[in-house]
VMD Tcl script that draws the C-alpha trace (Angstrom):
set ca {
  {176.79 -32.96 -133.40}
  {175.37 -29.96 -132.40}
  {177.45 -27.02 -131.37}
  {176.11 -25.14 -128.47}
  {177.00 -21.41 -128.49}
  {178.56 -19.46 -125.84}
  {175.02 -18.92 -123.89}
  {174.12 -22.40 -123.81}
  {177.56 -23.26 -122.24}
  {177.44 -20.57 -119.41}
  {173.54 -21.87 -119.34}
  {174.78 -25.46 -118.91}
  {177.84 -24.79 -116.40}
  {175.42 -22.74 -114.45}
  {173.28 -25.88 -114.14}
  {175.71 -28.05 -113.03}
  {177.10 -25.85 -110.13}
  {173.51 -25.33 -109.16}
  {173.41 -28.78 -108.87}
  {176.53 -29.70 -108.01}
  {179.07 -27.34 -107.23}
  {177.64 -25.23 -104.23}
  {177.14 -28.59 -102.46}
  {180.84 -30.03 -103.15}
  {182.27 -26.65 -102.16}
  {179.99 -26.36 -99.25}
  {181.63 -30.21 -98.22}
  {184.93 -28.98 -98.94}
  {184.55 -25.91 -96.45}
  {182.86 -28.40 -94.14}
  {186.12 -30.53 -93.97}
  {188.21 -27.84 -93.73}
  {186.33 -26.56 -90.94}
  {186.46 -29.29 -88.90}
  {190.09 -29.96 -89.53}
  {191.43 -26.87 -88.84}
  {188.84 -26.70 -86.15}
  {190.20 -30.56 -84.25}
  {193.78 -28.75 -84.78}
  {193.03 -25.45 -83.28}
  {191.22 -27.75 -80.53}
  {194.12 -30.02 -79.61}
  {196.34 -27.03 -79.30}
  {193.69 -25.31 -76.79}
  {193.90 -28.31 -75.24}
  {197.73 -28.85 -75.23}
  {198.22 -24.92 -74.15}
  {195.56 -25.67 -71.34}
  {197.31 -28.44 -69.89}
  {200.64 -26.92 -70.14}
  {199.34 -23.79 -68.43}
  {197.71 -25.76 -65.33}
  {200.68 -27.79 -64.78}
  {203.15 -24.79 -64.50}
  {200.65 -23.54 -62.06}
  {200.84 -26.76 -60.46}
  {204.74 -26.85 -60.24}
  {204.40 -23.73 -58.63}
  {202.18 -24.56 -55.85}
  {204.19 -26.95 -54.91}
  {206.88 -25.10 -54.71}
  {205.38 -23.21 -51.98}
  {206.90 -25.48 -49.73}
  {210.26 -25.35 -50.59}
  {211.63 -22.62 -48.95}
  {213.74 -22.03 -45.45}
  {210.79 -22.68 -43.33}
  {209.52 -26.00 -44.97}
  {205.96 -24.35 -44.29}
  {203.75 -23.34 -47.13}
  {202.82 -19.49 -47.91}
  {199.11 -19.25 -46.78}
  {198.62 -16.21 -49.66}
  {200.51 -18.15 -52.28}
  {198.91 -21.74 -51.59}
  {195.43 -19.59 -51.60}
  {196.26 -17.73 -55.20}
  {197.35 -20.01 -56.96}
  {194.86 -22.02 -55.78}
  {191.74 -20.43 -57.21}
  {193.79 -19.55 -60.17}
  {193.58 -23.45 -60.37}
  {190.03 -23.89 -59.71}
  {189.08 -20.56 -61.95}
  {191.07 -21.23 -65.30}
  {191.65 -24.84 -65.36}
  {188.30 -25.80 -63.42}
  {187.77 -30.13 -63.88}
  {191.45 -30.55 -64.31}
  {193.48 -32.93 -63.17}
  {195.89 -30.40 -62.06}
  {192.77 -28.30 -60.19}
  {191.94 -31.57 -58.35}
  {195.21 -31.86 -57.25}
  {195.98 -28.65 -56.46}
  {192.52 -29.11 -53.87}
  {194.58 -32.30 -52.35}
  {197.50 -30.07 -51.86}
  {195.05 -27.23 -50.20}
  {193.60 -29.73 -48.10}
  {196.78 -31.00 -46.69}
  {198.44 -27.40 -46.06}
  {194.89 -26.70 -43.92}
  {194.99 -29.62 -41.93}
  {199.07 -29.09 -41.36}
  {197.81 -25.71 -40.32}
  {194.69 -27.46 -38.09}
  {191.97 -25.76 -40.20}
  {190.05 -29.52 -40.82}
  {186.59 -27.54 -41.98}
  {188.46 -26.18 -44.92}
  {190.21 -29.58 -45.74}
  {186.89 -31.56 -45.65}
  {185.82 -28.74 -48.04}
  {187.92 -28.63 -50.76}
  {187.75 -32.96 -50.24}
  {184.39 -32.96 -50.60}
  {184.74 -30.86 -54.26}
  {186.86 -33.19 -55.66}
  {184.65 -36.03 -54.48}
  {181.46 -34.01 -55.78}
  {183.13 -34.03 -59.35}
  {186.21 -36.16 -59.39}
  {188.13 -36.61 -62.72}
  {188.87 -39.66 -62.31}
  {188.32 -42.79 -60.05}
  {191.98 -42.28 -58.69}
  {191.35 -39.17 -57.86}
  {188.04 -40.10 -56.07}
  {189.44 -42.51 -54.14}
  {192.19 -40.21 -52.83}
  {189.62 -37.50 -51.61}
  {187.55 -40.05 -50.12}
  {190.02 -42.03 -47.81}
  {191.48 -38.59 -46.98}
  {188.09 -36.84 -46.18}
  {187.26 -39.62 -43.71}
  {190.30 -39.33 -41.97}
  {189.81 -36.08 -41.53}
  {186.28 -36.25 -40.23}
  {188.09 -39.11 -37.58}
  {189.87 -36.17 -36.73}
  {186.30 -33.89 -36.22}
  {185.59 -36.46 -34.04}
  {183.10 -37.95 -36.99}
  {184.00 -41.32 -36.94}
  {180.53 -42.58 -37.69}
  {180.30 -40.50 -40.74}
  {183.85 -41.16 -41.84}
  {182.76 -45.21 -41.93}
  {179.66 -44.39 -44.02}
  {181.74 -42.66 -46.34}
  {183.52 -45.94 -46.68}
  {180.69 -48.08 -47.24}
  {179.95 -49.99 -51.18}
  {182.48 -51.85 -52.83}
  {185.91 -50.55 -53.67}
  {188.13 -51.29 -56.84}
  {190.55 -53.93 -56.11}
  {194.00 -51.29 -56.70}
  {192.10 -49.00 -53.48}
  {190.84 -52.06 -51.39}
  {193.49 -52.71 -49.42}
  {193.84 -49.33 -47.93}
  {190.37 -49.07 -47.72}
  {190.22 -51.87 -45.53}
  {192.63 -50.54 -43.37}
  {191.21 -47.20 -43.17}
  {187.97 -48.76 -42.06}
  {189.92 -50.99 -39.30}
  {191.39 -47.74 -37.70}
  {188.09 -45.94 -37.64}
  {186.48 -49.45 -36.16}
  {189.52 -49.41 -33.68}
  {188.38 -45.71 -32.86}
  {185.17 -46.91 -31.92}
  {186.25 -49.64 -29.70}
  {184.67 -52.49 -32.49}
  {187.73 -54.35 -32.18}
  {186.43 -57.85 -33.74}
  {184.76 -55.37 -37.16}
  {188.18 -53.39 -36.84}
  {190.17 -57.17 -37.29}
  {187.79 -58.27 -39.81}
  {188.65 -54.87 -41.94}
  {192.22 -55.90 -41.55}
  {192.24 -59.45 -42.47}
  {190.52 -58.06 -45.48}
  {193.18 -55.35 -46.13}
  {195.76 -57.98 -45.93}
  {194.42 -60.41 -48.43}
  {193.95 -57.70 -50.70}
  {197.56 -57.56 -50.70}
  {200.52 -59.71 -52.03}
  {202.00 -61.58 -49.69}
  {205.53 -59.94 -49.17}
  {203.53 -56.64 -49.22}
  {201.46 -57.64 -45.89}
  {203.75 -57.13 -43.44}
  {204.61 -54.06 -41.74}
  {202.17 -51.92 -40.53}
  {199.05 -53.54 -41.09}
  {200.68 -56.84 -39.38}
  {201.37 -55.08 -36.21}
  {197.86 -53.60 -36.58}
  {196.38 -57.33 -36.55}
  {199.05 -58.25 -34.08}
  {198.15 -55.53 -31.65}
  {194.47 -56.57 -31.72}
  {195.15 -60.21 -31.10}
  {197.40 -59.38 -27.47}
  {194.21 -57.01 -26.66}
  {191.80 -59.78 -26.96}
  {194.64 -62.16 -24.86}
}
mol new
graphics top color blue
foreach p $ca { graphics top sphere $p radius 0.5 }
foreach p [lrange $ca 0 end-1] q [lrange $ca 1 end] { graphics top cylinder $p $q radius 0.2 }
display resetview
């Protein structure tokens, strides 16, 4: 066997790395990349969450003092500290849902429907969707937009929001003075309920109609 001398051995190694060794370490630096870099994501991620639901916790907590009334300033900064650092949240979209009810407890309906209408723009999630939707038409019943609140109701409705859908719509009918639509929403609301769960409310609704048409 031949021996090879020092040269040929440095010449050889040199070849191998060329064809070998910059791609394996280039792999290796690859994988380490993207592990350290999924880590280093989930913690953003983590830290994110963690810092938009203290923020949370402490717009809510605007309400708990002496009064019972939340502090306009406070709801407001906290607010767009929401929207600003943890915009598309779950906790921004919630904090708008808290906004909009401390401005229509404070009669200030245009700046409800507003911060409704973001969430339903670019909701997070279907719950979420559905919240700002029933909400927003109830205020616009309240603008004296009935018409517009119904169309807002329109298209089918997953079968968890149905039911209050359906009785949403038979108030806003009701408001209208389309008493047999308005019964028809009901009947609907009810089925879409369980049985024991059907009673209440939405019975008296029904049974209120039915003496009216007596």
């Amino acid at each position: 066997m031949v021996s090879r001398t020092d040269d040929e051995e440095l010449a050889v190694i040199k070849d191998w790395w060329q064809r070998n060794g910059m791609p394996l370490l280039t792999g290796s630096i690859l994988a380490l990349v993207l592990v350290f870099g999924w880590q280093g994501w989930q913690k953003y991620q983590a830290s994110q969450a963690h810092g938009a639901s203290m923020v949370y916790q402490q717009l809510l907590e605007t309400a708990l003092n002496p009064s019972g009334q939340p502090d306009p300033a406070k709801v407001a900064e906290l607010a767009n500290t929401l929207k600003s650092e943890f915009a598309g949240s779950h906790y921004a979209q919630y904090g708008r849902l808290f906004v909009a009810k401390v401005a229509v407890e404070s009669g200030k309906l245009d700046d409800a429907a507003a911060e409704l209408q973001a969430i339903l723009d670019k909701p997070v999630d279907d719950t979420l969707a559905e919240l700002a939707r029933q909400r927003l038409a109830r205020v616009l019943a309240a603008q004296d937009k009935v018409e517009e609140a119904l169309k807002l109701l329109e298209g089918d409705a997953d079968q968890a929001y149905l039911a209050s859908r359906e009785e949403l719509k038979g108030d806003l009918l009701v408001q209208l003075g389309r008493k047999g639509d308005a019964h028809a929403a009901y009947v609907k609301a009810k089925a879409a309920l369980a049985e024991e769960a059907a009673v209440g409310g939405l019975q008296m609704k029904l049974d209120d109609l039915a003496q009216g048409d007596a």
